[in-house]
Phi, psi and omega in degrees: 000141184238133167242138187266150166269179184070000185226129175304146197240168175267142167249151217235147167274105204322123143004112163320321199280347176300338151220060172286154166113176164255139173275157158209161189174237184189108184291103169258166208275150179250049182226169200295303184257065194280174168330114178303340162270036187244112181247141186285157202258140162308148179204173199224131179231122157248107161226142198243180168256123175267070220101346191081018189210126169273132215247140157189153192225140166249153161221150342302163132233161190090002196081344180256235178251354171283167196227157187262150198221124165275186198240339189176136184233148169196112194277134169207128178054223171248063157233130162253129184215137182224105164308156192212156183241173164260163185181180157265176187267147200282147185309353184180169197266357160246050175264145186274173191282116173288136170335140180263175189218160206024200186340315188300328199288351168257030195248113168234165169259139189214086190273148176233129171228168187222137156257133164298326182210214202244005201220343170217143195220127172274177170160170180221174186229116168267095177285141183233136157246118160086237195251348181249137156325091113009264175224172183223133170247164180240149216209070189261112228205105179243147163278134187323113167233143216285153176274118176234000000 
């Protein structure tokens, strides 16, 4: 084996199914002082492989009953970004995600998350209504494990 020094190794791009499963943690607000009644809220992010194409819907998001769905996905290393639109949550998990109504139907999301280990995945979300920035959440995420 040859090691050259000085020449950038390629970095291999983590697998999908590495964040296949469920998360769960908690969506905080991503500012220095937010609102005393804004506490960061537990949430649940699932993705699965669909197709050879990875899917994953979080809920709640916003605090109500919508949920962020993605839209496009793309792995480099152990980073995931993803776009995402809002909605409501679909009547079932093979149900497709429905169109969102009012204000939410101009919301899109631009999650970037890095996993660390095979059990924890940080990240932040940058919400746009329309072409502008919005809001930014923080994002401390362990994977769901299962009971046996």
């Amino acid at each position: 084996m040859l090691l050259v020094f000085g020449e950038a190794q390629a970095q291999q791009d983590a697998p999908a199914s590495s964040f296949v499963g469920a998360w769960t943690g908690y969506q905080g607000w991503a500012i220095e002082n937010p609102p005393p009644e804004r506490h960061p809220q537990p949430i649940t992010f699932t993705m699965k492989l669909v197709d050879q194409k990875l899917v994953g819907v979080m809920s709640p998001f916003f605090g109500g009953t919508d949920t962020a769905f993605f839209t496009d996905v793309e792995i480099t290393g152990n980073r995931l970004r993803a776009r995402a639109a809002v909605g409501p949550p679909p009547a079932d998990a093979d149900t497709p995600q429905r169109p969102a109504r009012g204000f939410v139907a101009n919301v899109t999301v631009q999650f970037d998350f890095t996993l660390h280990d095979r059990n924890t995945l940080t990240g932040t979300a940058d919400v746009f209504m329309g072409d502008v920035k919005w809001i930014t959440f923080n994002y401390d995420l362990g994977r769901q494990r299962s009971r046996y």
